[in-house]
GUDREN-108375 format. One record per residue (C-alpha): residue in one letter; x, y, z. Coordinates in steps of 0.5 Angstrom, whole numbers, always signed. Layout:
! residues N
<site><type>a</type><u>X</u><v>Y</v><w>Z</w></site>
...
END
This chain:
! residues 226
<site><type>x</type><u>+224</u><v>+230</v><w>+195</w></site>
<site><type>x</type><u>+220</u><v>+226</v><w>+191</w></site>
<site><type>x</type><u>+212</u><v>+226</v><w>+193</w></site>
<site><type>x</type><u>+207</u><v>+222</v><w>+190</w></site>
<site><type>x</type><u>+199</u><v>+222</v><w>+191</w></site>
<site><type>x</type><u>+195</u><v>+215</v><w>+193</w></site>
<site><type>x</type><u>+188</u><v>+213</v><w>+195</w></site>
<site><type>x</type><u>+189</u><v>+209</v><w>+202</w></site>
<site><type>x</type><u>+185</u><v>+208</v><w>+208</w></site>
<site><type>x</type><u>+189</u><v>+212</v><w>+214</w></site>
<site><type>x</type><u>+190</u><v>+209</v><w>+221</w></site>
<site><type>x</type><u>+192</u><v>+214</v><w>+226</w></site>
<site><type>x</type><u>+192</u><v>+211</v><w>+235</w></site>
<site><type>x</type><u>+194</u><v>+213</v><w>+241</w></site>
<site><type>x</type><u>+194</u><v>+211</v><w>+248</w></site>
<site><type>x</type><u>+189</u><v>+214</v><w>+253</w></site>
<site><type>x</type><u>+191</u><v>+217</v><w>+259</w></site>
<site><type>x</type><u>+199</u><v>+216</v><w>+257</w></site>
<site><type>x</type><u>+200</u><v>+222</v><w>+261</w></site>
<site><type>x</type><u>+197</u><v>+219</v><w>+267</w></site>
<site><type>x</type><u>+200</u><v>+212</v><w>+266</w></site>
<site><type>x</type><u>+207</u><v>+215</v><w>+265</w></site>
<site><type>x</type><u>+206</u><v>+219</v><w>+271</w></site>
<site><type>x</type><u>+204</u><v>+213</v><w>+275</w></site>
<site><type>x</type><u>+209</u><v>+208</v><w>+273</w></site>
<site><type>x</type><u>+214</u><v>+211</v><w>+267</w></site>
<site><type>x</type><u>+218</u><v>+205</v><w>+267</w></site>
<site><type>x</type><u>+211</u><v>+200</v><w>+267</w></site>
<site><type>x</type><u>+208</u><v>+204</v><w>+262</w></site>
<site><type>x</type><u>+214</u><v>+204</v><w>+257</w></site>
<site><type>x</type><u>+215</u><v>+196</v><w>+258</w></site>
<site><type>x</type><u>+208</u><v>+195</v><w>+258</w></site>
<site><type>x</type><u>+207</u><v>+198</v><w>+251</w></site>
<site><type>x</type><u>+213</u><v>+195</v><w>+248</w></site>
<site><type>x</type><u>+211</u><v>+189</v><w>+249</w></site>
<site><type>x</type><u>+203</u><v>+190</v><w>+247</w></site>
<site><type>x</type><u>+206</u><v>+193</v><w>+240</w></site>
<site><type>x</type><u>+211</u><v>+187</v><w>+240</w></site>
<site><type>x</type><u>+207</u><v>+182</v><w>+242</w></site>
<site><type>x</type><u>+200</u><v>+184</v><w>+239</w></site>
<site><type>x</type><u>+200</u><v>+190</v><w>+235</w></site>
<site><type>x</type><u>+205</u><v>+190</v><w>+230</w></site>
<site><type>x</type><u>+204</u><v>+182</v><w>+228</w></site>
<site><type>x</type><u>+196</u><v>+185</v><w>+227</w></site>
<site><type>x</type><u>+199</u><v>+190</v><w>+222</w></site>
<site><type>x</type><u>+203</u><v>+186</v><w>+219</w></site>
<site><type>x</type><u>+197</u><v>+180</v><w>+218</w></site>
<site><type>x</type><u>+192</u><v>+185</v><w>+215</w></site>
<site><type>x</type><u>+198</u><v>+189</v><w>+209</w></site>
<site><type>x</type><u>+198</u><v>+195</v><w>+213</w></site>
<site><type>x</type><u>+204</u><v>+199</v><w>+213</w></site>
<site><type>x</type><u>+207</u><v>+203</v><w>+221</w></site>
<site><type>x</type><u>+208</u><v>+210</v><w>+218</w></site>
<site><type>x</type><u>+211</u><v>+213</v><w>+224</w></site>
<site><type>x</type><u>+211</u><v>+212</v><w>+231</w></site>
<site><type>x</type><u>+209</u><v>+219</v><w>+235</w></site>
<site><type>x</type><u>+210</u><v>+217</v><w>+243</w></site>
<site><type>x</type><u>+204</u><v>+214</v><w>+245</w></site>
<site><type>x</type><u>+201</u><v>+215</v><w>+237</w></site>
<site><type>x</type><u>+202</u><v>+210</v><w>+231</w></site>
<site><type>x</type><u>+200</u><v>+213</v><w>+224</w></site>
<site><type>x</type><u>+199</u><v>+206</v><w>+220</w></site>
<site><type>x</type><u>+197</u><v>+206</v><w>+212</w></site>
<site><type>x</type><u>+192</u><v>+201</v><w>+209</w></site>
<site><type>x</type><u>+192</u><v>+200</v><w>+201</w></site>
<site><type>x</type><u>+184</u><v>+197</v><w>+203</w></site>
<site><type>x</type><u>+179</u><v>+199</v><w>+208</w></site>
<site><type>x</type><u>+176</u><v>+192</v><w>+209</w></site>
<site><type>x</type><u>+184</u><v>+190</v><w>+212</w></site>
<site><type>x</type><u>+185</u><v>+197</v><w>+216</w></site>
<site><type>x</type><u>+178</u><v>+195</v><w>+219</w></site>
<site><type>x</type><u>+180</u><v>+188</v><w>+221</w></site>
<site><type>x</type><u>+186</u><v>+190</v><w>+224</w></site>
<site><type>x</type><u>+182</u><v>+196</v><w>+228</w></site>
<site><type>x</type><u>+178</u><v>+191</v><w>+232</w></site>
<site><type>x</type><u>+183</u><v>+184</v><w>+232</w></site>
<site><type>x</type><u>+189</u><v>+191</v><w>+235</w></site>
<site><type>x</type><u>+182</u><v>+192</v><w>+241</w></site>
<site><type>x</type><u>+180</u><v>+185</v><w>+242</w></site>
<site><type>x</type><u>+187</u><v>+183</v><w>+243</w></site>
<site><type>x</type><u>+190</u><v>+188</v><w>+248</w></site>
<site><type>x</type><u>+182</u><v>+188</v><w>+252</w></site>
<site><type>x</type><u>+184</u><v>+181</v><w>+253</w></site>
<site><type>x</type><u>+190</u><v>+183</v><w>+256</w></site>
<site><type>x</type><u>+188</u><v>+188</v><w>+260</w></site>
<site><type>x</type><u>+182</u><v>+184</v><w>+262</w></site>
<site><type>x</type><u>+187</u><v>+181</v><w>+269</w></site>
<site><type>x</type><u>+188</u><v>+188</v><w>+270</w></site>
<site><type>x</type><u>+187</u><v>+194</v><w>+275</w></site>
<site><type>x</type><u>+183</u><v>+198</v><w>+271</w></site>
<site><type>x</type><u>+188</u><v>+205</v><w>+273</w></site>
<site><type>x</type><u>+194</u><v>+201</v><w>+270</w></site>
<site><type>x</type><u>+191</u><v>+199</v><w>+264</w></site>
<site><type>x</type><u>+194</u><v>+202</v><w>+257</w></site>
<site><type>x</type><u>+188</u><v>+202</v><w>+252</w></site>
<site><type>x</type><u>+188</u><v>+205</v><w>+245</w></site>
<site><type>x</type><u>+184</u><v>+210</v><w>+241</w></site>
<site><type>x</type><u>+183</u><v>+209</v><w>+234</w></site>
<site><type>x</type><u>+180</u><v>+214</v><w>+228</w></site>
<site><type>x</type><u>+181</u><v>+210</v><w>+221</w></site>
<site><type>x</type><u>+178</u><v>+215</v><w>+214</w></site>
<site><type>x</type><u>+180</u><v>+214</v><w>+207</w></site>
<site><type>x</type><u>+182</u><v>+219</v><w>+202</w></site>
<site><type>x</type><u>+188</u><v>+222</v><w>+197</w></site>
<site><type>x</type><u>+194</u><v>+222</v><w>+201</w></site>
<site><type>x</type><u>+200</u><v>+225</v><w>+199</w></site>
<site><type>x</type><u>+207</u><v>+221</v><w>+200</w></site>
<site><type>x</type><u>+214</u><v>+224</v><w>+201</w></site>
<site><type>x</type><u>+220</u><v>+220</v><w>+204</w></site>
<site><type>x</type><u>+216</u><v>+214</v><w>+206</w></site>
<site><type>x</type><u>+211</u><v>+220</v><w>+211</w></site>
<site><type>x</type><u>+204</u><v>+221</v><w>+208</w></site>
<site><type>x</type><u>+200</u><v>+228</v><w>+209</w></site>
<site><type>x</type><u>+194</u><v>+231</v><w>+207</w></site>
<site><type>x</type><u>+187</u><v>+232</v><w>+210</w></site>
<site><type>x</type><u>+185</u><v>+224</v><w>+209</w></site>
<site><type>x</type><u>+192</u><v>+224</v><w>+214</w></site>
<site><type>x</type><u>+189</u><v>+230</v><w>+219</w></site>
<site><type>x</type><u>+182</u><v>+227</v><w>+218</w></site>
<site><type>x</type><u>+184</u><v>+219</v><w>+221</w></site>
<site><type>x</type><u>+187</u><v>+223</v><w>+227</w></site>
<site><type>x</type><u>+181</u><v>+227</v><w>+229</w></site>
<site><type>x</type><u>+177</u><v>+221</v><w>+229</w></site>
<site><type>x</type><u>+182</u><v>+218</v><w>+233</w></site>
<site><type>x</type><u>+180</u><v>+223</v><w>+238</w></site>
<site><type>x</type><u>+172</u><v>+222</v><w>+238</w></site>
<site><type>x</type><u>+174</u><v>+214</v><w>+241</w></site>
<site><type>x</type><u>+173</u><v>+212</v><w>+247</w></site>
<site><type>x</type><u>+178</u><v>+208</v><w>+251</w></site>
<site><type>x</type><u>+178</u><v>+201</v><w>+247</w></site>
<site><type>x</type><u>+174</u><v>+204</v><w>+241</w></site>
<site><type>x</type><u>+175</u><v>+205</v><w>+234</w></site>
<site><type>x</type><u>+172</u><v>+211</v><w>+230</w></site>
<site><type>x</type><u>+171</u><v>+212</v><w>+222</w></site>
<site><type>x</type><u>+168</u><v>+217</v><w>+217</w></site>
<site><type>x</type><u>+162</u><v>+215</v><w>+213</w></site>
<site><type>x</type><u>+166</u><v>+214</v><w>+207</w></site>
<site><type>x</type><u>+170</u><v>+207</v><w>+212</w></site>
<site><type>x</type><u>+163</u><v>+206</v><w>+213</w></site>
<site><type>x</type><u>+160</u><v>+206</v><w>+207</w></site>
<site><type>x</type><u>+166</u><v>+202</v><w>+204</w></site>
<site><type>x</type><u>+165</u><v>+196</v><w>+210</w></site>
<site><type>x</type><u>+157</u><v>+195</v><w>+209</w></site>
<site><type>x</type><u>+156</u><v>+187</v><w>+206</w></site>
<site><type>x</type><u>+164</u><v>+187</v><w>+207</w></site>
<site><type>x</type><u>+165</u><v>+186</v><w>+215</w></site>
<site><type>x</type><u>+160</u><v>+183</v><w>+220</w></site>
<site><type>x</type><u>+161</u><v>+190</v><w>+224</w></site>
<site><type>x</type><u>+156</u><v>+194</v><w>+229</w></site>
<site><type>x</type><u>+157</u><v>+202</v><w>+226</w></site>
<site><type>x</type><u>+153</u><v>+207</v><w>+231</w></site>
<site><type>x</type><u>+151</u><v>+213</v><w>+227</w></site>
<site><type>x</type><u>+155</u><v>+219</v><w>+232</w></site>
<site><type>x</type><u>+152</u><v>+225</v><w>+227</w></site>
<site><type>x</type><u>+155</u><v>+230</v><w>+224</w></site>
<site><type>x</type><u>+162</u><v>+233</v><w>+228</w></site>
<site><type>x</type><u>+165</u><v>+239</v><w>+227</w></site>
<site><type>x</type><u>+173</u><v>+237</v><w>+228</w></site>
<site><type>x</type><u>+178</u><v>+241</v><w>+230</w></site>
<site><type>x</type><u>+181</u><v>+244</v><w>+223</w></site>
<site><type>x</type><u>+177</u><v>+241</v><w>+218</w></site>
<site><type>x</type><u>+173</u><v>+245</v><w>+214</w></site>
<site><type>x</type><u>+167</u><v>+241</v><w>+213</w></site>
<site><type>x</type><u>+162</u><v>+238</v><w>+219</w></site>
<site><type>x</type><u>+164</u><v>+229</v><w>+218</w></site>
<site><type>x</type><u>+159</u><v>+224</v><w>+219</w></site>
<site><type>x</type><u>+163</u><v>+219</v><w>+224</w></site>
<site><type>x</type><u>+161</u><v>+212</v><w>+226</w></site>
<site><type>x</type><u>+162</u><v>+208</v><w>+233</w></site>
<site><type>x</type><u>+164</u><v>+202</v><w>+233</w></site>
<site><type>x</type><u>+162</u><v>+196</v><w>+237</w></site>
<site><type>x</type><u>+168</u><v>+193</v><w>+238</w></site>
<site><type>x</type><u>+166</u><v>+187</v><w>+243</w></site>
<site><type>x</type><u>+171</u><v>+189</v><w>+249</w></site>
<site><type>x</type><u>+168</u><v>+195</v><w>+250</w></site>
<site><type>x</type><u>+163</u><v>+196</v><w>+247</w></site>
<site><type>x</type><u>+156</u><v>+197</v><w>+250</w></site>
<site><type>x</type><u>+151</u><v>+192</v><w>+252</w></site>
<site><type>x</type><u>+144</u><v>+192</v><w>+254</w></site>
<site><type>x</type><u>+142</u><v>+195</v><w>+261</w></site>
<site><type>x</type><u>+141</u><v>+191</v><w>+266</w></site>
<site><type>x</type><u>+134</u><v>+189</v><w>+268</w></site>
<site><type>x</type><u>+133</u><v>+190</v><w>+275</w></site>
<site><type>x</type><u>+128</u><v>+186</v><w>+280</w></site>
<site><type>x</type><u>+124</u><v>+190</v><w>+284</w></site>
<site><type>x</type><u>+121</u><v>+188</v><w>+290</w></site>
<site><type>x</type><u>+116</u><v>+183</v><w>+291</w></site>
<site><type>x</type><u>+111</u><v>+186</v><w>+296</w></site>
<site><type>x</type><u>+109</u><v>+183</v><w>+303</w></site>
<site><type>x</type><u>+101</u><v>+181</v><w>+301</w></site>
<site><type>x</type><u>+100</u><v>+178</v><w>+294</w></site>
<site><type>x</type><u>+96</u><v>+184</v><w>+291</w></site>
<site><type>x</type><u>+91</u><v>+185</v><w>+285</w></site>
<site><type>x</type><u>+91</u><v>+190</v><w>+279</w></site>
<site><type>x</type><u>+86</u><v>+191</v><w>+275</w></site>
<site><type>x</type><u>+87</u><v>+195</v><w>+268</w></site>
<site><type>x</type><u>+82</u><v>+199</v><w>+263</w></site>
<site><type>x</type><u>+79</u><v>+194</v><w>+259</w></site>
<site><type>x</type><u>+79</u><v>+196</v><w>+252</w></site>
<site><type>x</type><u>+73</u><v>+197</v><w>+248</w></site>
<site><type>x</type><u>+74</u><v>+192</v><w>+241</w></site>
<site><type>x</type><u>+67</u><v>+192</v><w>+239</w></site>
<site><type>x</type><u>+67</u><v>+199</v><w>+235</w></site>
<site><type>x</type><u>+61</u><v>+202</v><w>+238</w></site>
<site><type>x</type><u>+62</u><v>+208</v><w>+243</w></site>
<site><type>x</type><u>+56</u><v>+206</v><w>+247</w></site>
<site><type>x</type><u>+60</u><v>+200</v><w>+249</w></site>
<site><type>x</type><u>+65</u><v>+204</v><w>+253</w></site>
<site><type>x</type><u>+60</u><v>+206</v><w>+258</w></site>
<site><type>x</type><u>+59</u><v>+198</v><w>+260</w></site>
<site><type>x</type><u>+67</u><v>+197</v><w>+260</w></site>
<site><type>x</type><u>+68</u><v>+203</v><w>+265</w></site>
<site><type>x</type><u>+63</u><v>+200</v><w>+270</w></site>
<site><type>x</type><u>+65</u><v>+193</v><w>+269</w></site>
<site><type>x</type><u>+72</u><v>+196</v><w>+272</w></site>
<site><type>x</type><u>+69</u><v>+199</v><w>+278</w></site>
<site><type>x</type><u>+65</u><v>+194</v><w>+280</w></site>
<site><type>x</type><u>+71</u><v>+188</v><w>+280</w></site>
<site><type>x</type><u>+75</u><v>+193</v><w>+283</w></site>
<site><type>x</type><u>+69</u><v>+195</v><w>+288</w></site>
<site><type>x</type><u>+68</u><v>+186</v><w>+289</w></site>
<site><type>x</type><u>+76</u><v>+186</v><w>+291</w></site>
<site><type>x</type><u>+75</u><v>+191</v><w>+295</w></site>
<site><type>x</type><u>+71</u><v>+187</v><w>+299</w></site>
<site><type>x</type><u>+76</u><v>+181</v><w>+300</w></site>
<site><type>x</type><u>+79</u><v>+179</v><w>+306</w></site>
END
């Protein structure tokens, strides 16, 4: 066995509720994913330089010599497999999680082991459904490089990992969060009047004597109105 240290940055996913999907639809879920790695997820990695480690059932651990590749790959893999499932009943969608970190890695037989390895994987477990997780160090590398949306998620006291890691959320555009929607409120039967505090711009205290007693006598007028 021959082994051998290299910096490289670590892509570790997973399937989602693959138990769940297996135990629906076992022989659906197998085609299904087979076609998405064909069609979708194999030419991305192979796009953006990255190399399949190995395959873990519904896992996949891909190496990347660049950061800004692994990234590129991360959010073309989401994007794409969103838009399949966008025709989709939701509980027969197969959505991926996705932890990504950089680090020393230790190579032996075409495997890589090491924290940086074990890292990736536990970011992947802090994803959402179609999201994409990194360390600060991926984060930190990305800045100016990509036009990324990361989302602090403070730090995070991972299973096995000695030291608290800084994560970051990335919005990646199929699932990604949007603004709340604005709700209409309903408009009243009879048009109505406020009247609010007037504000005293004048620097003089004494002033705010007069601000007040011109609110009470408007809304005393109004009052009045049909």
């Amino acid at each position: 066995m021959i082994q051998s240290r290299r910096l490289a940055a670590i892509l570790a996913a997973d399937v989602a509720g693959y138990s769940r999907l297996i135990g629906a639809d076992e022989g659906g879920t197998l085609s299904a994913l087979k076609a998405i790695r064909a069609e979708l997820i194999d030419p991305a990695i192979a796009a953006h330089n990255g190399r399949l480690v190995k395959t873990t059932g519904d896992g996949l651990l891909v190496e990347f010599g660049s950061v800004v590749d692994a990234l590129r790959c991360a959010t073309e893999w989401q994007r794409s497999v969103a838009n399949r499932n966008a025709g989709l009943p939701h509980a027969s969608r197969i959505e991926f999680r996705i932890g990504i970190n950089v680090g020393d890695v230790v190579v032996e037989d075409g495997d890589i082991f090491g924290d940086g390895v074990n890292l990736a994987a536990r970011l992947e477990g802090l994803a959402e459904p179609g999201g994409i997780c990194v360390s600060a160090r991926v984060q930190e590398d990305a800045i100016g490089k990509l036009d990324l949306a990361f989302e602090d998620m403070g730090e995070q006291a991972l299973k096995n990992i000695a030291r608290p890691v800084r994560a970051y959320r990335i919005a990646t555009g199929g699932g990604s969060a949007t603004a709340p929607e604005t709700l209409a409120l309903p408009l009243p039967d009879k048009p109505s009047i406020a009247v609010l505090p007037f504000t005293n711009m004048s620097g003089d205290p004494e002033q705010e004597y007069f601000a007040d007693g011109m609110v009470e006598e408007i809304t005393t007028t109004i009052s009045r109105l049909p």
